[in-house]
C-alpha positions, 0 to 999 in steps of 0.5 A: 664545462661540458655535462660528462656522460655515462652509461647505466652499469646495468647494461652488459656490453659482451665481448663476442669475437675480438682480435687484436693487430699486434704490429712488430718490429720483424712482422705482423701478428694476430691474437683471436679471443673467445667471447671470455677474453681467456683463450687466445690463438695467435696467429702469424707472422705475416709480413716476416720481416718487415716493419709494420708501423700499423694496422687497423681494421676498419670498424664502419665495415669490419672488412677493410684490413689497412697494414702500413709497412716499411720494407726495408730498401723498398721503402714505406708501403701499405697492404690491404687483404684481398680475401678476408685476410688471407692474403694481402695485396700492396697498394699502388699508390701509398704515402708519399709527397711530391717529388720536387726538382733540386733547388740552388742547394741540392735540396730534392724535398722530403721523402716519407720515411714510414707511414705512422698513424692511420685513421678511419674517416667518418661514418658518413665517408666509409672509404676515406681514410687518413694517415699521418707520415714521419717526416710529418705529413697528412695524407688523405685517401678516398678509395679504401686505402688504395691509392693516397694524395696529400691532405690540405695545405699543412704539408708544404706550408712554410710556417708549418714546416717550420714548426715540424723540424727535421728528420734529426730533430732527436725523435725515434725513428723521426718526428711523426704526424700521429693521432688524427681524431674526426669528430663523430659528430662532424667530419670536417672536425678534426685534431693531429698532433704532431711531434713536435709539433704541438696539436692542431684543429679544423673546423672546415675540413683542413682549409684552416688550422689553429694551434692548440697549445695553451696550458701546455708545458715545454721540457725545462731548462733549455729555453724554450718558448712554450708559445712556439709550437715548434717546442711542444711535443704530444706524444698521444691524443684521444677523444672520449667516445661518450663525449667528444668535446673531452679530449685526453692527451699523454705528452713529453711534458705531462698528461693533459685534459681540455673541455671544449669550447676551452682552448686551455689544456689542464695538466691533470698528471701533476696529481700522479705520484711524484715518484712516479711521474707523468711522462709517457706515451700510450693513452686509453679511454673508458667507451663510456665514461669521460672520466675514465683514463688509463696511463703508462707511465715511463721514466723520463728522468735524465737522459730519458731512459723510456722505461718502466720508473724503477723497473715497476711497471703499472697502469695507472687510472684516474675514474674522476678525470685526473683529479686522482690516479690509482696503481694497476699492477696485479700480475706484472712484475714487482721489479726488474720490469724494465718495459717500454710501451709506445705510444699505440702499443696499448688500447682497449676495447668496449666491452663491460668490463672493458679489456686492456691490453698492451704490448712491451719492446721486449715482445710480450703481449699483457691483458686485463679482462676487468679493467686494470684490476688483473693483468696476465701475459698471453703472448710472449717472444715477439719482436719488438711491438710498436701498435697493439690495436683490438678489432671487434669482428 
């Protein structure tokens, strides 16, 4: 098992300017927090009305601003700033698979539904990004996210178009390729998760893949073979920035851990509270602890309500690397709190302590400036939040 890493706690890590990319249902809005992390300005909306799946800001540059977009009849798109951010101009060319002839059947080949997940390359590529499409597809960009082109051989191979389903494979809003992960220490390193899909790694830049998806569970009662990829549904994956041979995941069937070289997951959920439960979407890690994890649970009883279990909404946090998970919930509600929080509406950043923050279906935006001791709303009445991303300016 790798050695875990911390960071001496005599070292400060200060907030200096923060904001956060809060993307919505109806627009996109920015939140711009003092060196305190207790006074924010919101500032928008931009893009009123349309859908944004995402927004980063890329931290090699703390410049190039990616705002992946759906627009109601024209279709997915993505924008990039053209002066610091106060203006945003379309890209030529985004997401979009090849456009084919018609088969024997009538069938005309896929079509991008939205760009779901982007992701900035490595520090050695600063303009390459990644993004990954629902219907799932890798798409690759080396021009700053101006123009894209489908990366490696996974979105037409037959077995893996075989594991990805179909649009009405009972997905929200569709299955989706999410959680691209470059390895810091290799830029041919990679891992996505697709859902569903299961989890997948490359050691040679995408010229191969190997399916990742032992240890992991599959939704019981329904006969499904936990050996087929096509049944296994991560919904978020994250790297531990102080060691990234420790990977977290959050899935439909429970939260995970695996030390590389291992290729077997861990099923670390099952020490959460029963009442409880481990199903969720969103995943955040300490910057510098690999033992360090903050959870949203959800309900995901039943028919899978996708809410807060009970109306009680709390972060949970394991600090011995899901041995044992401890209630975050000071300032939330204590009852009819009925949130859902998806899978990149919560984040953190690298401060000390380090700041969480997450955004609900109903429109708010939740804070902790101590990380998860205390929580205080600072924006409320948005549209429904579907990424919350923190960018250290």
């Amino acid at each position: 098992m790798p050695t875990t890493r911390k960071t001496s706690t005599k070292r400060k890590f200060a907030a200096g300017k923060l904001a956060l990319l809060v993307a919505t249902r109806k627009g996109l809005w920015l939140l711009r927090g003092d060196h305190t992390r207790r006074a924010w300005k919101i500032n928008g909306p931009h893009f009123l009305g349309q859908i944004i799946n995402h927004a980063v800001l890329d931290p090699r540059d703390k410049r190039t601003l990616l705002v992946s977009a759906s627009t109601g009849h024209l279709g997915p798109t993505m924008f990039r700033p053209t002066d610091a951010g106060r203006t945003f101009k379309e890209v030529p060319k985004p997401p979009a698979f090849p456009k084919v002839e018609a088969n024997e059947k009538g069938d005309q080949g896929r079509s991008v539904g939205h760009t779901f997940w982007l992701t900035p390359a490595h520090a050695n590529e600063p303009n390459v990004w990644y993004a990954g499409t629902s219907p799932q597809g890798l798409f690759r960009s080396e021009d700053g996210g101006e123009t894209w082109a489908p990366f490696s051989m996974i979105n037409d191979d037959p077995q893996y178009r075989q594991w990805m389903g179909t649009i009405q494979d009972g997905t929200p809003d569709g299955p989706k390729l999410h959680s691209i992960i470059v390895d810091p220490r290799d830029p041919k390193h990679m891992y996505f998760g697709m859902s569903g899909g299961g989890v997948h790694e490359t050691r040679d830049g995408g010229v191969s893949w190997k399916v990742m998806i032992d240890g992991m569970d599959v939704v019981e009662g329904f006969g499904f073979d936990p050996k087929q990829p096509t049944f296994h549904d991560p919904h978020c994956l994250r790297m531990c920035p102080s060691n990234p041979d420790r990977i977290y995941q959050q899935n439909h069937c429970g939260i995970y851990r695996i030390d590389r070289p291992s290729d077997t997951w861990v099923r670390i959920g099952k020490s959460m509270s029963k009442k409880v439960g481990d199903i969720g979407f969103p995943l955040v890690l300490h910057p510098r602890n690999d033992n360090t994890a903050w959870v949203f649970p959800m309900d995901g009883t039943q028919v899978w309500p996708r809410v807060s279990p009970d109306g009680k909404p709390a972060v949970y946090v394991t600090r011995n690397g899901g041995n044992t998970w401890q209630k975050q919930n000071t300032g939330m509600p204590k009852s009819q709190g009925w949130w859902t929080v998806k899978r990149q509406a919560m984040c953190g950043d690298a401060c000390d302590p380090v700041g969480l923050y997450f955004g609900t279906s109903s429109g708010e935006v939740w804070m902790s400036r101590d990380e998860g001791k205390k929580w205080a709303c600072i924006a409320r009445h948005l549209p429904e939040i579907y990424a919350v991303e923190v960018a250290a300016l």
